[in-house]
VEXDREN-2710 file (C-alpha; in Angstrom, 1 decimal):
% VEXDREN-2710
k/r/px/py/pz
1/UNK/190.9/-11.1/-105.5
2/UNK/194.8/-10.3/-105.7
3/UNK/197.0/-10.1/-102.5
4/UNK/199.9/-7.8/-102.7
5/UNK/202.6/-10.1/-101.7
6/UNK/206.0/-9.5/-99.3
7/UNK/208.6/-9.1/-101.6
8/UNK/211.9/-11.5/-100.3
9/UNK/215.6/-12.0/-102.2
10/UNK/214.2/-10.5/-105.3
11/UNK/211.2/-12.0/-106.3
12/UNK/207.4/-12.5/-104.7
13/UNK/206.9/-14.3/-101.2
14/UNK/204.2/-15.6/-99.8
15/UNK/203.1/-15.2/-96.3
16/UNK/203.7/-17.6/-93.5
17/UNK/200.1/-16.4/-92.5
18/UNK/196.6/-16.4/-93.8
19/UNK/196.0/-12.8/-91.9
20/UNK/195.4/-10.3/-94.6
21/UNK/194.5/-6.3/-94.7
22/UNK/192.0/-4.9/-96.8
23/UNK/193.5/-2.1/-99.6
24/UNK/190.3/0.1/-100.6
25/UNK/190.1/2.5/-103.9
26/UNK/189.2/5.2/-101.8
27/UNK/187.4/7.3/-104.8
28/UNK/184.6/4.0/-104.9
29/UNK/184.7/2.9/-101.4
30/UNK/185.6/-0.8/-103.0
31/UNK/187.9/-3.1/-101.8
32/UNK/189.9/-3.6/-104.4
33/UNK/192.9/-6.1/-103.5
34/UNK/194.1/-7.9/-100.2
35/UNK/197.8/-7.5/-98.9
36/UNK/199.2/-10.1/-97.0
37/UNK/200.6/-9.4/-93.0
38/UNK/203.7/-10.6/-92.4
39/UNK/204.4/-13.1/-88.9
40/UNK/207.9/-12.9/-87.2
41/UNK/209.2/-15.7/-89.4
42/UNK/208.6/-13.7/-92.6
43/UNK/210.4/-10.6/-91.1
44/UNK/213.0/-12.8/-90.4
45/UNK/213.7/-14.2/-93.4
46/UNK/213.4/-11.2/-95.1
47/UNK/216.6/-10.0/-92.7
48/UNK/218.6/-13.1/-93.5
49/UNK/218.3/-12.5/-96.5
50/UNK/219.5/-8.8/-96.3
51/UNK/222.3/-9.9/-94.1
52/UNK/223.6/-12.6/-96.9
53/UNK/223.3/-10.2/-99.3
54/UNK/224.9/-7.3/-97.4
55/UNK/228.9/-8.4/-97.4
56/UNK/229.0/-9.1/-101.1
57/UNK/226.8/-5.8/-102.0
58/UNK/229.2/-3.4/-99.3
59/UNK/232.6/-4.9/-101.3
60/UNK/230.9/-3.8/-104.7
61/UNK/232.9/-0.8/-106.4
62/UNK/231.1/2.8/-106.3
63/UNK/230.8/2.2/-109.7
64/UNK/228.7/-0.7/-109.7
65/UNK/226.4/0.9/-107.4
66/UNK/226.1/4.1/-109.4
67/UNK/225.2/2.0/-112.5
68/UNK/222.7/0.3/-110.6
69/UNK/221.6/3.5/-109.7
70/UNK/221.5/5.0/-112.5
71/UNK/219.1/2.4/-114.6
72/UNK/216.6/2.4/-111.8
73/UNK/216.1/5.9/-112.2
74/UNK/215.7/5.2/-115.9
75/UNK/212.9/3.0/-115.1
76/UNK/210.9/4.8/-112.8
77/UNK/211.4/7.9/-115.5
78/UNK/209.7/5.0/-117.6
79/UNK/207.1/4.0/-115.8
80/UNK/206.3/7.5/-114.1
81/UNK/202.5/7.4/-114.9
82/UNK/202.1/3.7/-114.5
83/UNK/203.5/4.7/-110.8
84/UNK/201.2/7.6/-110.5
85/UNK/198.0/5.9/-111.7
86/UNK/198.8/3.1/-108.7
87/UNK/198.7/5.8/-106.1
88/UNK/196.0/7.4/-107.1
89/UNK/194.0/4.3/-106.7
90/UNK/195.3/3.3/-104.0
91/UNK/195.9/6.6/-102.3
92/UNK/193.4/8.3/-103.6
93/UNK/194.9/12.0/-104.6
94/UNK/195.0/13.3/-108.2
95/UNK/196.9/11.8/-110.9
96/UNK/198.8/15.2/-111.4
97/UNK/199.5/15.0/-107.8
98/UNK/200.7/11.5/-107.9
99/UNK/203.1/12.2/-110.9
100/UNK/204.8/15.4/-109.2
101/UNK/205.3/12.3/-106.0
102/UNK/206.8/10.2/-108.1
103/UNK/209.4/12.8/-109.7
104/UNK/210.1/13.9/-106.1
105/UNK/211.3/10.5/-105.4
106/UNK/213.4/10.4/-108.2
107/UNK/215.2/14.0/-107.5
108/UNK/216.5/11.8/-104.4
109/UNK/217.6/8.1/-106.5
110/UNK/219.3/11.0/-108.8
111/UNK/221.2/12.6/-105.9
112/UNK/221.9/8.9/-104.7
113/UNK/223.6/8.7/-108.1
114/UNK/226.2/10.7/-106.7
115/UNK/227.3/8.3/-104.5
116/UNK/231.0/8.4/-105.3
117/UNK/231.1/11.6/-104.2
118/UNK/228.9/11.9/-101.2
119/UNK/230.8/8.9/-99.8
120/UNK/234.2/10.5/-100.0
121/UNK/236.4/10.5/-96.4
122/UNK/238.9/12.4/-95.4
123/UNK/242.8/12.5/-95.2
124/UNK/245.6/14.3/-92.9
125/UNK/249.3/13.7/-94.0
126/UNK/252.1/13.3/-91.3
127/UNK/249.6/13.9/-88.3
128/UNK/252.7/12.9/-86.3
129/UNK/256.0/12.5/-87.4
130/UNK/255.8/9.8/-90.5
131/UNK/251.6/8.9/-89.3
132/UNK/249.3/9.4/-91.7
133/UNK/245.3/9.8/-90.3
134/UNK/242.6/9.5/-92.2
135/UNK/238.5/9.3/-92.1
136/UNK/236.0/6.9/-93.9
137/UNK/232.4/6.1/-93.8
138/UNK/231.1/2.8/-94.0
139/UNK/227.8/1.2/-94.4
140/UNK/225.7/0.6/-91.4
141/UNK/224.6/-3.1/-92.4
142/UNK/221.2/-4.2/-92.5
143/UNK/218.5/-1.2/-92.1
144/UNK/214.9/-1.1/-91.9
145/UNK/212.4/1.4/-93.5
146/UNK/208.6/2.0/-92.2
147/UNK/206.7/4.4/-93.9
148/UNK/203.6/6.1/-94.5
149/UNK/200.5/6.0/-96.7
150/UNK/200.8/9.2/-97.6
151/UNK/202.9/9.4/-99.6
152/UNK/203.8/5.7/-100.9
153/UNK/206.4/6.0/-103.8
154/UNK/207.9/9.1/-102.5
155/UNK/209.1/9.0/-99.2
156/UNK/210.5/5.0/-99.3
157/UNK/212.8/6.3/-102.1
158/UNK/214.2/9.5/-99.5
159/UNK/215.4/6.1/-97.6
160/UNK/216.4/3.4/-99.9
161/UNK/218.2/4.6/-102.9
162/UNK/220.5/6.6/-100.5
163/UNK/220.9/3.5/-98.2
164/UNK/221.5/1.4/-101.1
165/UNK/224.4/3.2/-102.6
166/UNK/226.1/3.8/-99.2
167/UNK/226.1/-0.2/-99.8
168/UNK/223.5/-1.2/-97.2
169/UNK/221.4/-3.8/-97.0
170/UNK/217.5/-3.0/-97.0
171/UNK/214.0/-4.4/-95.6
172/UNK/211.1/-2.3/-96.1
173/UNK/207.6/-1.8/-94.1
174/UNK/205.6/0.2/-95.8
175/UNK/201.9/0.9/-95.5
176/UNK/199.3/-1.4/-95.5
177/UNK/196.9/0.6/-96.4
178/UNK/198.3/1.6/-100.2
179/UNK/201.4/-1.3/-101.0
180/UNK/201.1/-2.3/-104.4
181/UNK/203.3/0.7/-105.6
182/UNK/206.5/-0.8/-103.3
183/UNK/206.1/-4.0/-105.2
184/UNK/206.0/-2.5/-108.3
185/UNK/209.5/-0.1/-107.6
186/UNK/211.1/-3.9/-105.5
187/UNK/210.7/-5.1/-109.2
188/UNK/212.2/-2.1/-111.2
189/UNK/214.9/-2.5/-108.8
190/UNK/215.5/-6.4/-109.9
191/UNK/215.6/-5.0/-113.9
192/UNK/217.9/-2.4/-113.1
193/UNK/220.5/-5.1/-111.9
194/UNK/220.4/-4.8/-107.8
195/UNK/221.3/-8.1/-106.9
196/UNK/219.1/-10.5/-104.8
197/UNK/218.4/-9.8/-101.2
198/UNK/219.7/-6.0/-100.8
199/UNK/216.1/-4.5/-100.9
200/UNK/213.3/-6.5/-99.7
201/UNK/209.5/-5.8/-98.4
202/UNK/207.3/-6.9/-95.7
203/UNK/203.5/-6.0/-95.5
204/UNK/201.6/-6.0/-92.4
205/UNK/201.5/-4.3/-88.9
206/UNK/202.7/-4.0/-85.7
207/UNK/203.9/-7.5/-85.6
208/UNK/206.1/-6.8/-88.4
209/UNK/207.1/-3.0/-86.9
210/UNK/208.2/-4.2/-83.6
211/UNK/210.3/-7.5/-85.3
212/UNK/212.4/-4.9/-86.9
213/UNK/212.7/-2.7/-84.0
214/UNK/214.4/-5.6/-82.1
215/UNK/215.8/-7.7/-84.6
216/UNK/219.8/-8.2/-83.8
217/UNK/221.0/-7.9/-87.5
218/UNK/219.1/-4.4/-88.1
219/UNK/221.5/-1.9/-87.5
220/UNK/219.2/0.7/-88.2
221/UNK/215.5/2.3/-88.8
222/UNK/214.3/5.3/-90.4
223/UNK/210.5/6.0/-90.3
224/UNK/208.0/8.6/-91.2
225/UNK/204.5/9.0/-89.5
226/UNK/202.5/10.3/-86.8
227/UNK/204.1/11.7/-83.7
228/UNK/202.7/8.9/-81.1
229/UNK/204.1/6.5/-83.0
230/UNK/207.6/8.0/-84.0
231/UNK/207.7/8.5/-80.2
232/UNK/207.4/4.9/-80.3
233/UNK/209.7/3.4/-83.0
234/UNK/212.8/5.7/-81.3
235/UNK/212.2/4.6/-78.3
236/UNK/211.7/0.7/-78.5
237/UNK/214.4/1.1/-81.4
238/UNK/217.5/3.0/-79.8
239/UNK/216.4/0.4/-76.5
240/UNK/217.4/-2.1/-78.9
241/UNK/220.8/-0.2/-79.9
242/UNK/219.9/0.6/-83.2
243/UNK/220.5/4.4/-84.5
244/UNK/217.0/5.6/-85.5
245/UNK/215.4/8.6/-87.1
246/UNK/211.9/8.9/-86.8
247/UNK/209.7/11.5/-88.4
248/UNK/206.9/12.5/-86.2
249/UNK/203.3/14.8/-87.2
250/UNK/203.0/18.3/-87.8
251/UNK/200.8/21.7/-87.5
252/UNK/202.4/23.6/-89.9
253/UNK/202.1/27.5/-89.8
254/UNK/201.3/29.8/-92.5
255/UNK/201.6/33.6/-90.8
256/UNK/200.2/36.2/-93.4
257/UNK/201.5/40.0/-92.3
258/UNK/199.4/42.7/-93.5
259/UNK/201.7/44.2/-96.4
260/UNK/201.1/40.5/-98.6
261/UNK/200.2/39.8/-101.8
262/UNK/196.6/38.2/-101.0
263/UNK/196.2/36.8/-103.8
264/UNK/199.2/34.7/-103.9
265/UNK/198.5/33.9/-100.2
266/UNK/195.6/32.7/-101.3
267/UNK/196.3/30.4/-104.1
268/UNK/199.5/29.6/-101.5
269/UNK/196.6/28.8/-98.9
270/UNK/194.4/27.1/-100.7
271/UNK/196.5/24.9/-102.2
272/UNK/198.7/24.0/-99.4
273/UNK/196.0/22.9/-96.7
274/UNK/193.5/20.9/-99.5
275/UNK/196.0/19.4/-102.1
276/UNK/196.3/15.8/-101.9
277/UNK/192.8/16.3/-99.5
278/UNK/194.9/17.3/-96.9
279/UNK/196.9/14.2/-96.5
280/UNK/200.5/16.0/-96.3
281/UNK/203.0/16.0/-93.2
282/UNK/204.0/19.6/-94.8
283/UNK/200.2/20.9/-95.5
284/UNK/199.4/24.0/-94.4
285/UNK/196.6/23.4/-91.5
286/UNK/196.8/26.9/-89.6
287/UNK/196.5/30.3/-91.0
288/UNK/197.9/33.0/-88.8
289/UNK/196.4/36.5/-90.1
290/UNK/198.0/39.1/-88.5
291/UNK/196.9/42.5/-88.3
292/UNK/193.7/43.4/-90.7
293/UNK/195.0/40.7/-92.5
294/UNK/192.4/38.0/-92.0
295/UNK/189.6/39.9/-93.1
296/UNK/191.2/40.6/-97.0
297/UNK/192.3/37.5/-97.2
298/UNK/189.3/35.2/-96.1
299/UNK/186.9/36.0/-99.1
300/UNK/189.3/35.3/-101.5
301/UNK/189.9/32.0/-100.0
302/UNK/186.6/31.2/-99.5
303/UNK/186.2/32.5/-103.4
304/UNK/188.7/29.6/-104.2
305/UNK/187.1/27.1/-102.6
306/UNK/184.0/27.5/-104.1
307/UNK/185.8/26.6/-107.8
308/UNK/187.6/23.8/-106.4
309/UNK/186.4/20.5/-108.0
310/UNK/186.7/17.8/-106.0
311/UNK/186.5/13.7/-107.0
312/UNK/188.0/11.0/-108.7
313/UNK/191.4/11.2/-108.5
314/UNK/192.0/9.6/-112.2
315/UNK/189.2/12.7/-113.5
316/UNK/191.7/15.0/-114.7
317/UNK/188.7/18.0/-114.1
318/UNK/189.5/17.1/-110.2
319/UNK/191.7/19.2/-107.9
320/UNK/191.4/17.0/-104.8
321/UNK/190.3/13.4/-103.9
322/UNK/189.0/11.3/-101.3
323/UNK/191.1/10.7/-98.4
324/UNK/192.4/7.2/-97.5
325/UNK/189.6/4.5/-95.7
326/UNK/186.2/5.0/-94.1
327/UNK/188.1/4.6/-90.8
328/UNK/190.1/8.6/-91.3
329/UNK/187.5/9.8/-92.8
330/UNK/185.4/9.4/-90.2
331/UNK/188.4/10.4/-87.8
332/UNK/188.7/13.9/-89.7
333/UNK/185.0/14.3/-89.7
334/UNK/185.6/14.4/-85.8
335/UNK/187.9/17.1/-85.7
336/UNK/185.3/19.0/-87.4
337/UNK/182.6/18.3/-85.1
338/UNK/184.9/19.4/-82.5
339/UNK/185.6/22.7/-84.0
340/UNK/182.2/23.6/-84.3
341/UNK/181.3/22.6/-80.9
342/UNK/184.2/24.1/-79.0
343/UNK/183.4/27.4/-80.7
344/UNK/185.2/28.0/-83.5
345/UNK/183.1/29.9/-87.3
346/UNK/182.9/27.0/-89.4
347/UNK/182.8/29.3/-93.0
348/UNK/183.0/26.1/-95.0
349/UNK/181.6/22.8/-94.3
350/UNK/182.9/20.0/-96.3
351/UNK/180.7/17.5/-94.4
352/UNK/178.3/18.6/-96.5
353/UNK/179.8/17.5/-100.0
354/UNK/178.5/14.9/-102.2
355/UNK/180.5/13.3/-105.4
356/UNK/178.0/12.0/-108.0
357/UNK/178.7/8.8/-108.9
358/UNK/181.4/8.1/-105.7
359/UNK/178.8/8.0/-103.2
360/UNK/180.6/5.1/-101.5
361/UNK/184.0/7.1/-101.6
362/UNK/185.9/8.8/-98.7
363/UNK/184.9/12.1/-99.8
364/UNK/185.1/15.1/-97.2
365/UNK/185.4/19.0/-99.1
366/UNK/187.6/21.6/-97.8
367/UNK/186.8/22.7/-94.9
368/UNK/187.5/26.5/-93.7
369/UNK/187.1/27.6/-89.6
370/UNK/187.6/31.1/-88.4
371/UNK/188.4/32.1/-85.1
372/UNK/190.0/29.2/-83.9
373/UNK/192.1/29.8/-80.7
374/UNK/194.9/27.9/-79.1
375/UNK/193.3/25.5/-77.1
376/UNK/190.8/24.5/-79.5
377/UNK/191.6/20.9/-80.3
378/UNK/191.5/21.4/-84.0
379/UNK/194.7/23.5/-83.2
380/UNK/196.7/21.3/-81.1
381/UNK/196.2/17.9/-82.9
382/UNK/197.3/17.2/-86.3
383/UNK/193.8/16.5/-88.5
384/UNK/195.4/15.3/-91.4
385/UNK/192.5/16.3/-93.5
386/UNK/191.2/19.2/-95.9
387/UNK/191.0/21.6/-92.6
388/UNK/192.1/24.7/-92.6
389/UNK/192.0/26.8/-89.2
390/UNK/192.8/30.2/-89.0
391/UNK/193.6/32.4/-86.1
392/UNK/193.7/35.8/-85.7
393/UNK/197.0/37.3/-84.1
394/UNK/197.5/41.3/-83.4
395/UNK/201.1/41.2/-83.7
396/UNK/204.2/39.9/-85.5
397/UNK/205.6/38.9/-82.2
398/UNK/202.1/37.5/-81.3
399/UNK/202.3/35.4/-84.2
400/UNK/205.5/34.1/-83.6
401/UNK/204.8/33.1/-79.9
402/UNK/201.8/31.4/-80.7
403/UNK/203.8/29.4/-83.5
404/UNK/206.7/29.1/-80.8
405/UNK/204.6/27.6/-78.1
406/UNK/203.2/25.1/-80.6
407/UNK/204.7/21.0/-79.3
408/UNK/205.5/20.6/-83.5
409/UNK/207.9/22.5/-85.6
410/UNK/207.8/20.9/-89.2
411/UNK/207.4/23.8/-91.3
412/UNK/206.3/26.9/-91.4
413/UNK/205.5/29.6/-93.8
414/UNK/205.4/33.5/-94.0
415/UNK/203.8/35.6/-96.3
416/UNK/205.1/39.1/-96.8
417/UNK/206.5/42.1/-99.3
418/UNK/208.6/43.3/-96.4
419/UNK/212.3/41.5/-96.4
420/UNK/213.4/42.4/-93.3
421/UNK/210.3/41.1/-91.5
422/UNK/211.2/38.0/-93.8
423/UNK/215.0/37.9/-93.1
424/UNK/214.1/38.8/-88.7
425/UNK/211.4/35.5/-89.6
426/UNK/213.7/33.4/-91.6
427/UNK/216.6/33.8/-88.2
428/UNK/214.1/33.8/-85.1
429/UNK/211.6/31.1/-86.3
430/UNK/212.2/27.8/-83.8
431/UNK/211.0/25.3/-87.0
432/UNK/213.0/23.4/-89.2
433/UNK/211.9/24.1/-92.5
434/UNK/210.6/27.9/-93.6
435/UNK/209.5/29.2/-96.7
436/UNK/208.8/32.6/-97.3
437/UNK/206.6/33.1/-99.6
438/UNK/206.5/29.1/-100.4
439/UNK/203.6/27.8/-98.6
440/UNK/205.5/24.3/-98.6
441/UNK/209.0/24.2/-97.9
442/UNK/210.0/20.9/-99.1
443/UNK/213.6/20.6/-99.3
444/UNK/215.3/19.8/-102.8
445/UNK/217.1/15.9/-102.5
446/UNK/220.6/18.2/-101.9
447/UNK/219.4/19.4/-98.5
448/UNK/217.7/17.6/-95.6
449/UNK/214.1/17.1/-94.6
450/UNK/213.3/17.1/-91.0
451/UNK/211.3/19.2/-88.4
452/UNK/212.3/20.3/-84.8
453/UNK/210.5/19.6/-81.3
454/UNK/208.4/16.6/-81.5
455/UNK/208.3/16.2/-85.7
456/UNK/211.8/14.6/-85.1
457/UNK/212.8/11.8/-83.1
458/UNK/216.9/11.7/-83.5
459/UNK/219.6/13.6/-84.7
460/UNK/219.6/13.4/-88.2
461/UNK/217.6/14.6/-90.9
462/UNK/216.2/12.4/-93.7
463/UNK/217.7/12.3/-97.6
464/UNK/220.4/14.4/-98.5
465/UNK/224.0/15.0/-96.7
466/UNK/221.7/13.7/-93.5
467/UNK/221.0/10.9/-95.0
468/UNK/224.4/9.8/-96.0
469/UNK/225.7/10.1/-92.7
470/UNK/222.8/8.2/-91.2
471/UNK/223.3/5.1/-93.2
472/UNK/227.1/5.1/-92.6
473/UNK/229.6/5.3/-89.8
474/UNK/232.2/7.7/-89.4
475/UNK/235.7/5.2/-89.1
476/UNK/239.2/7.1/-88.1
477/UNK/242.5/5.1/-89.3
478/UNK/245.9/6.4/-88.1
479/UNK/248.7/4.1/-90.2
480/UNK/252.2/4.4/-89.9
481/UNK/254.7/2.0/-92.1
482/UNK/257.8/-0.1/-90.4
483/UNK/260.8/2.2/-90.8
484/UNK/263.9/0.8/-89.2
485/UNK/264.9/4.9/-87.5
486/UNK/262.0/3.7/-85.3
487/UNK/262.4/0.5/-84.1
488/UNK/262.8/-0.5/-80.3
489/UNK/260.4/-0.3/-77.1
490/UNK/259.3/2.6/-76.1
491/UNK/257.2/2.9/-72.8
492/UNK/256.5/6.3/-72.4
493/UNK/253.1/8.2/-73.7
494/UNK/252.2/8.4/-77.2
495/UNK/253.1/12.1/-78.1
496/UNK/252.8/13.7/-81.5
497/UNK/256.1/15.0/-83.0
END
């Protein structure tokens, strides 16, 4: 059976270790290739050889960064489905789903293709009399990436192409659970001409997670994931002195006023909370029906449901796919259990699906509760999962306190034909991403993705202008040339003139 290997100064590495993980095709239930777990050494070497590579890749021109840039975008354009058909068996979603991750990713390598501009200072002539002041940003160094199975192509490249052309160094952790993509992009990078050592992967766990976190020469770690953990990595990171950004979960919000368009709310709805089985840090997992609302929308959602097909993610008839291991699957399966028994209507049971052929696979259908209130746990925990709650709220204002009151702020969505309920939304909403009528409001590459309250851990956004600044530091020069009208000692206070 193949192990997915660490990838080290631009070519395969093997482990120092004979621990392995398990990577499953979760549409069969079948183990379908080992990936090896990195020790402490392996980390290691992968940041030595970062750190060797770092000084000559920060001294390369703009321009040879930008061409670098520009071919690995090429390649991943090439090899788009090649990308796609790895996630979905690894990950499990739909192919379709798994090529729209892919060209996400590459909207951000294409805005890192702007490099030259992004990275431009600034300049103040005679800031005093004959001083000149100006501002640059400079690479950070060596910075770490950990990042999600979710989404295994797509959200590595919001980090790397970005920290790349800034002229870092990089060492990526991604997943376990679904690698063989990063492998496959560490290569495309080697084609495109990125020299050895400036982007390099570890596999494993925790052992290689908290190695980053303290090792001296990594200036710097971005992550993506659940809340618990983000908690984690910016907290034993910053202890560390590193600047960190860490993503955290979400319960994102989709508020329905009475005056909407139900049946785009329902498409919006329905695809939102099941696409990609769930498995979305911007899904939709709580409908807020205001008013009458939820009872003219609910039958067309359930009427939606009932035509989704769900199954193999490479069976271009299906919508949705199995979610990621046994192990989450039976963790979502949970939640649902504890919807029912706390009380909420369980209108759809997806416990209750079975995919001919895939009866091994990490199937659950979508799954639809009414009546779900705020202290239901189903509401306060992120399910991660084809679970859609709704709630019933009497009031704009009780919608918006309910949402306000919630501990995650990711994204939120309302659905209305009124614009100044939008436009009073849009200002007053405490969340840091909102779409109206856009049931996920992803950011484009040119803007920055990044939630409030406990989805973010740090200052800065990720990709975009964010991004930029987080993988370079701000440096102030103030010069001023010998001229012989200012010679001599002078021991009083430096004053402008």
């Amino acid at each position: 059976m193949d192990t997915v290997s660490h990838w080290i100064n631009n070519a395969p590495a093997p482990s120092s270790t004979d621990r392995v993980g398990e990577v499953f095709n979760p549409a069969t239930g079948e183990v379908a290739r080992k990936v090896a777990f990195s020790t402490v050494a392996d980390v290691d070497r992968a940041v030595d050889s970062a750190k060797t590579a770092l000084e000559g890749w920060r001294q390369s021109s703009l321009a040879r960064r930008t061409r670098v840039l520009f071919a690995y975008r090429e390649l991943v354009e090439k090899n788009r489905d090649a990308l796609a058909r790895m996630l979905t068996l690894e990950h499990g979603k739909v192919f379709s789903d798994a090529q729209g991750e892919v060209q996400r990713g590459l909207e951000v390598i294409e805005f890192a293709c702007g490099v030259a501009d992004l990275q431009k200072g600034t300049f103040s002539e005679n800031v005093s009399t004959e001083v000149d002041s100006y501002a640059i940003r400079q690479p950070v160094g060596v910075v770490a990436g950990i990042t999600p199975f979710n989404f295994p192509a797509m959200v590595p490249m919001w980090m790397y192409p970005i920290a790349i052309a800034c002229g870092n160094a990089f060492v990526l952790k991604p997943s376990e659970r679904d690698p063989s993509v990063t492998n496959f992009c560490a290569a495309l990078l080697k084609e495109a001409g990125l020299p050895d050592g400036v982007f390099n992967v570890v596999h494993g766990d925790k052992v290689a997670v908290d190695r980053l976190l303290e090792h001296p020469d990594v200036g710097a770690v971005s992550f993506v994931g659940s809340t618990p953990i983000a908690r984690y990595i910016y907290e034993r990171g910053t202890q560390h002195g590193k600047r960190v950004q860490a993503l955290g979960g979400a319960k994102n919000h989709m508020v329905v006023l009475p005056d909407a368009d139900m049946d785009l709310a329902a498409d919006a709805a329905v695809g939102a909370a099941y696409g990609s089985a769930g498995e979305r840090c911007m899904a939709i997992s709580v409908l807020v029906a205001v008013g009458d609302a939820a009872d003219k929308l609910l039958p067309k959602i359930r009427e939606r449901i009932a035509a989704l097909k769900v199954g193999n993610g490479l069976d271009p008839a299906s919508q949705m796919g199995p979610l990621i291991t046994q192990q989450h699957l039976d963790k979502v399966r949970g939640y649902v259990d504890a919807g029912a028994r706390e009380g909420a209507e369980l209108l759809v049971d997806g416990r209750t699906l079975k995919v001919a052929g895939h009866e091994k696979g990490f199937f659950l259908g979508p799954t639809l509760f009414d009546k779900v209130t705020p202290s239901m746990s189903i509401y306060q925990e992120e399910i991660f999962g084809p679970v859609l709650s709704v709630l019933r709220a009497k009031t704009y204002h009780e919608a918006i306190e309910l949402i306000h009151a919630h501990r995650y702020a990711n994204g939120v969505a309302l659905f209305t034909n009124d614009g100044g309920a939008a436009r009073k939304f849009q200002n007053e909403i405490q969340v840091g991403m909102v779409g109206i009528n856009v049931p996920i409001p992803v950011p484009m590459a040119y803007y920055s993705f990044g939630g409030w309250k406990q989805s973010l851990f740090g200052d800065l956004h990720i990709y975009g202008r964010d991004g930029v600044q987080f993988y370079t530091r701000n440096k102030v020069v103030i010069s001023r040339w010998p001229d012989p009208r200012f010679r001599g000692v002078d021991l009083g206070f430096p004053q402008n003139r």
